[in-house]
C-alpha positions in Angstrom: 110.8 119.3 87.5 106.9 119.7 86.3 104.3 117.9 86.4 103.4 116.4 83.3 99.9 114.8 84.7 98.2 113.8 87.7 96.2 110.8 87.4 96.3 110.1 91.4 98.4 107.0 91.3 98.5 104.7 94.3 101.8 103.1 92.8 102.5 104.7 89.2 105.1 102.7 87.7 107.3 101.5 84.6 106.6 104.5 82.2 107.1 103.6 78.6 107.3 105.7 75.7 105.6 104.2 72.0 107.7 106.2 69.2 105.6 104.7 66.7 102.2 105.8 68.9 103.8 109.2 70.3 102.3 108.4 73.3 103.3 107.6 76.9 102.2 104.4 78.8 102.5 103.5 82.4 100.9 101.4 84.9 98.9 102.1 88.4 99.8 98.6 90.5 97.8 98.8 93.4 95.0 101.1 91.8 95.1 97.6 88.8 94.6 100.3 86.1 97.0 101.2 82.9 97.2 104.7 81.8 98.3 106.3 78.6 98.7 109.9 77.6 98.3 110.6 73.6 97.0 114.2 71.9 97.2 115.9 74.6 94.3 113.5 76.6 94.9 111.3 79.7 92.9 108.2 79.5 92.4 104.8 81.7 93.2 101.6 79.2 93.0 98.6 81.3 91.4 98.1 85.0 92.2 94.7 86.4 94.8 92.3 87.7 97.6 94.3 88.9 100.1 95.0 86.4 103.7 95.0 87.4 105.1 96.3 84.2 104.9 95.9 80.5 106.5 95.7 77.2 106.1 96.7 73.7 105.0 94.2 71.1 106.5 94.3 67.8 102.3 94.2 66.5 101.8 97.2 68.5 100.0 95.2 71.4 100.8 95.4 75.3 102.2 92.7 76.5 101.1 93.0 80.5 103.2 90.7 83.2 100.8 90.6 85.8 100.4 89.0 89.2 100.4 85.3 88.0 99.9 85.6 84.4 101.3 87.0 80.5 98.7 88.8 78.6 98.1 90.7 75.7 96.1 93.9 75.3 95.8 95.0 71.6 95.8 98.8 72.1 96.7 100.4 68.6 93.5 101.8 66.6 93.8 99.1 64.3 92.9 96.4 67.3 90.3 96.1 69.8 89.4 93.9 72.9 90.4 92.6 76.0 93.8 91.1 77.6 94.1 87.6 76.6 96.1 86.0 78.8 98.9 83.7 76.7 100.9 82.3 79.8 100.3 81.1 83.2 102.8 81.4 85.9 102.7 79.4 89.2 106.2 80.1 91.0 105.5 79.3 95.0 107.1 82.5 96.9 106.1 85.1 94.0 103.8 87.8 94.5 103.7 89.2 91.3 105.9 90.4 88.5 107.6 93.6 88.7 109.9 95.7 86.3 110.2 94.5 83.0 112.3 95.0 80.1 112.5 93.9 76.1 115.6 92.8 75.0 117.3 92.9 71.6 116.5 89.5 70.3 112.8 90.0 71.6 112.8 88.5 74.8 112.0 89.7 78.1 113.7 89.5 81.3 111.1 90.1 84.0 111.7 90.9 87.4 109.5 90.0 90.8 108.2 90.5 93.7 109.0 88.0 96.6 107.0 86.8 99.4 110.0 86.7 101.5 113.2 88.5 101.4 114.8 85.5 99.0 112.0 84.5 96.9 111.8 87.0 94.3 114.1 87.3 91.6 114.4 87.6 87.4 112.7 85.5 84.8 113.8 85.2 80.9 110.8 84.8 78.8 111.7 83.5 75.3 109.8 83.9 72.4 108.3 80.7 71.8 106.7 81.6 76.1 109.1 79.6 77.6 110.1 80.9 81.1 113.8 80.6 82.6 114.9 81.7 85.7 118.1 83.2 85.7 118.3 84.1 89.6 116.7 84.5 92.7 117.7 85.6 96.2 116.1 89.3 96.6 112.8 90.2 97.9 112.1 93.0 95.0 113.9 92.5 91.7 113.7 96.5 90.0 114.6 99.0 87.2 116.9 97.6 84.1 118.5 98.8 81.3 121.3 98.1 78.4 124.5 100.5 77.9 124.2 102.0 74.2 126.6 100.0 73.1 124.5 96.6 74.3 127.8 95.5 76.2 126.5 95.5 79.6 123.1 95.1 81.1 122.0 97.2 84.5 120.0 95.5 87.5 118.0 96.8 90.5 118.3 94.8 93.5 116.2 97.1 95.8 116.0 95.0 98.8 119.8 95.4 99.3 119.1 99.2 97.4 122.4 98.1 94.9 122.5 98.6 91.4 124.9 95.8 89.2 126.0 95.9 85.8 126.5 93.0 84.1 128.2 92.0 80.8 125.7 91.2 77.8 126.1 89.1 74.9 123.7 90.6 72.0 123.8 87.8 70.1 122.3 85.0 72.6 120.9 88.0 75.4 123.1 86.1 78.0 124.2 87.7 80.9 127.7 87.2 82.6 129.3 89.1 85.9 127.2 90.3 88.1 129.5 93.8 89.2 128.0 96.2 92.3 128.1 99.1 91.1 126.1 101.2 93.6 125.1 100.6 97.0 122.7 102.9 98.2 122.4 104.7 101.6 118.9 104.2 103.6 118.9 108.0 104.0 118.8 108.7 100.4 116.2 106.1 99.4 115.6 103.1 97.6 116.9 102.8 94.6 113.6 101.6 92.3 113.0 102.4 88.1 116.1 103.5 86.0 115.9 105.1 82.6 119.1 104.4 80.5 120.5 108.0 78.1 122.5 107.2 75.0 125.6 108.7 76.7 125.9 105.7 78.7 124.4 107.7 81.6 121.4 106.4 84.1 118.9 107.8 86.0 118.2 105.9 89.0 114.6 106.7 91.2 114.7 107.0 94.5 111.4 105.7 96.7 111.1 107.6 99.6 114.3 109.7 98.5 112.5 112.2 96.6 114.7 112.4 93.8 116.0 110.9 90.6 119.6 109.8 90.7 122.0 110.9 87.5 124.9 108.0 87.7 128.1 107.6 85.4 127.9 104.5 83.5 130.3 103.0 86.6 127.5 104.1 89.0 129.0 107.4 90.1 126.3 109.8 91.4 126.1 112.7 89.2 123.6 114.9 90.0 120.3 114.4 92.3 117.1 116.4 90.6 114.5 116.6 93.7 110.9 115.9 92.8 107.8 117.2 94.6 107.0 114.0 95.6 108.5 111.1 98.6 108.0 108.0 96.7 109.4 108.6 93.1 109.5 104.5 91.4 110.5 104.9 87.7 111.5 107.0 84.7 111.6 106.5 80.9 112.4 109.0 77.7 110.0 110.4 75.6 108.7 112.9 73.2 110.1 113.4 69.4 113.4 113.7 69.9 113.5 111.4 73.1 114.7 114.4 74.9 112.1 114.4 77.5 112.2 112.5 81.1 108.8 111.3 82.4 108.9 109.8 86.3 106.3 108.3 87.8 105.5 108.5 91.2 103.4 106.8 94.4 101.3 108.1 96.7 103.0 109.3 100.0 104.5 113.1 100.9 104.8 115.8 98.6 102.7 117.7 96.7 103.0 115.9 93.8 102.3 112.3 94.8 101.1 109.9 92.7 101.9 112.0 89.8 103.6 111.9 86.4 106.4 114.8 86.4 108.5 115.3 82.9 112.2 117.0 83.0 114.2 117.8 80.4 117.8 116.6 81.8 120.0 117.6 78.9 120.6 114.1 77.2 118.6 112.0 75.1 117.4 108.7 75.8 117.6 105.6 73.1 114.3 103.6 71.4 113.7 100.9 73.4 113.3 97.4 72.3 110.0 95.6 71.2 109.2 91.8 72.5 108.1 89.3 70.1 106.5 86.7 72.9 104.2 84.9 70.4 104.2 86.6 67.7 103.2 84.3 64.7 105.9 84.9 62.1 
């Protein structure tokens, strides 16, 4: 595994890959900074309010979940500005949001970070801004993904360091089941970021495992690829042909901490989804 860039992350995270863009996104938590790599040039896009992780808007805006907020940063070169924050979120016992993810129908479900070990948990933000919980009861709700086919829906629990898959109905993005499909030792890490390949495949990051985790769609381990760095929190697939993995990484042991580091694994990945959180029609 390479690496692709070294921006010095304190805690790189979420990675996301703009097809229309060709360019790759991803978030610095702690160092409150958002990052994106297009022609060949690194550059700094945002420096604020920590941002746990961030979608896609179908305009071609960011649409940041922050510590206690929703905001929009307009990013193509058709826009310009500042985030404009379009909800507040005041959830006693929440630290901040976390991993994110767009669904089908444009929603997000929006994981979080807990003050306690039960606190945190994973949010359903409809179009129209509306928040739902669906549950709660883990300190640090992580990496999610959908199965190609859009039947089931994958869930990081990373306190407990399991990985579920539930059943998903693409019509109404509800959720059913909640199936452990991988409980992980303390030895090999914490499972954190997954990035989902169109064979049904995952790749699972390990913090302070050094590795990303190749599992079956039923959460059988695969293959380990070691990265040159401890703390290794996400991964997404990029590039033309979506044949290209890009990890990010924290700050910690290794040479490569707090680096970006690209692989190419052997499968393609899948376009992800675009929210539509208010989006005037």
């Amino acid at each position: 595994m390479n690496v692709f860039t070294q921006p010095h992350c304190i805690l790189g995270e979420n990675p996301l890959w703009d097809d229309r863009e060709g360019c790759l996104y991803w978030t610095d938590i702690d160092g409150g900074t958002l990052h994106r790599y297009r022609n060949a040039r690194h550059e700094v896009i945002y420096s604020g309010e920590k941002v746990g992780g961030f979608t896609l808007q179908e305009d071609g805006s960011l649409l940041l979940f922050r510590v206690s907020s929703v905001a929009r940063l307009p990013v193509d070169k058709r826009m310009g500005g500042e985030a404009e924050t379009l909800i507040e979120v005041e959830e006693e016992g929440v630290e901040r949001f976390n991993d994110v993810i767009a669904t089908p129908t444009g929603d997000v479900f929006a994981g979080t970070v807990g003050s306690a070990e039960t606190t945190g948990g994973v949010y359903r933000v409809y179009g129209n801004g509306i928040l739902e919980k669906l549950w709660d009861g883990t300190r640090i709700a992580n990496g999610m993904g959908f199965s190609p086919d859009l039947k089931f829906f994958y869930w990081t629990d990373s306190t407990a360091r399991h990985v579920y898959r539930f059943t998903y109905d693409e019509t109404t993005s509800k959720l059913t089941g909640r199936d452990l499909i991988y409980e992980a030792s303390a030895a090999e890490g914490t499972p954190d970021g997954m990035a989902m390949a169109e064979d049904g495949t995952f790749f699972s990051a390990r913090y302070g495992g050094g590795a990303l985790v190749h599992h079956a769609a039923d959460g059988r381990v695969l293959s380990k690829i070691v990265v040159d760095a401890e703390n290794v929190t996400s991964a997404a697939f990029g590039g033309p042909e979506l044949e290209t993995l890009y990890v990010t990484t924290a700050r910690g042991g290794g040479a490569g901490a707090g680096s970006v580091f690209e692989h190419h694994a052997g499968v393609r990945g899948r376009r992800g989804f675009r929210s539509r959180i208010l989006l005037t029609p």
